[in-house]
C-alpha positions, 0 to 999 in steps of 0.5 A: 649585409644588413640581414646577415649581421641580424641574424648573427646577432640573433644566433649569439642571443639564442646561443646565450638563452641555450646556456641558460636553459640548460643550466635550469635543467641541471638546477630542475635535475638536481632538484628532482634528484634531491626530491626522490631521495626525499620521497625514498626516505620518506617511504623508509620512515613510514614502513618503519613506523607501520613495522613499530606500530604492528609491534606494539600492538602484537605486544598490547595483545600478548599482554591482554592475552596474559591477563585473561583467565585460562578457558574452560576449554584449556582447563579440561573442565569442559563436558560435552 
């Protein structure tokens, strides 16, 4: 009788410690769920930045490219 109330006892504390954990893996599901909607947001920001960067720097170009003197190719002076 002894052993049977025992191990009732125990089957109630794992019962108990089973809520328990599973309820950390809710709260463990729900902080990776928020983790990998981070890292996505993060992944879009930095594609959006690279694109602005490029941006820029195809503007940085086009406005050197402005400011040079035409060749002497694009002239026609050029004799060969």
């Amino acid at each position: 009788m002894k052993r049977l109330f025992a191990l009732t006892q125990k089957v109630e504390r794992h019962d108990i410690e089973i809520v328990g954990l599973r309820q950390e893996i809710k709260d463990l599901t729900a902080v990776v769920q928020r983790l990998v909607y981070e890292i996505q947001r993060i992944s879009e920001r930095e594609m959006h930045e690279r694109e602005k960067m490029q941006l820029r720097l195809e503007n940085q170009l086009l406005r050197f490219e402005r400011q040079l003197p035409p060749s002497k190719q694009e002239n026609g002076d050029e004799t060969d």
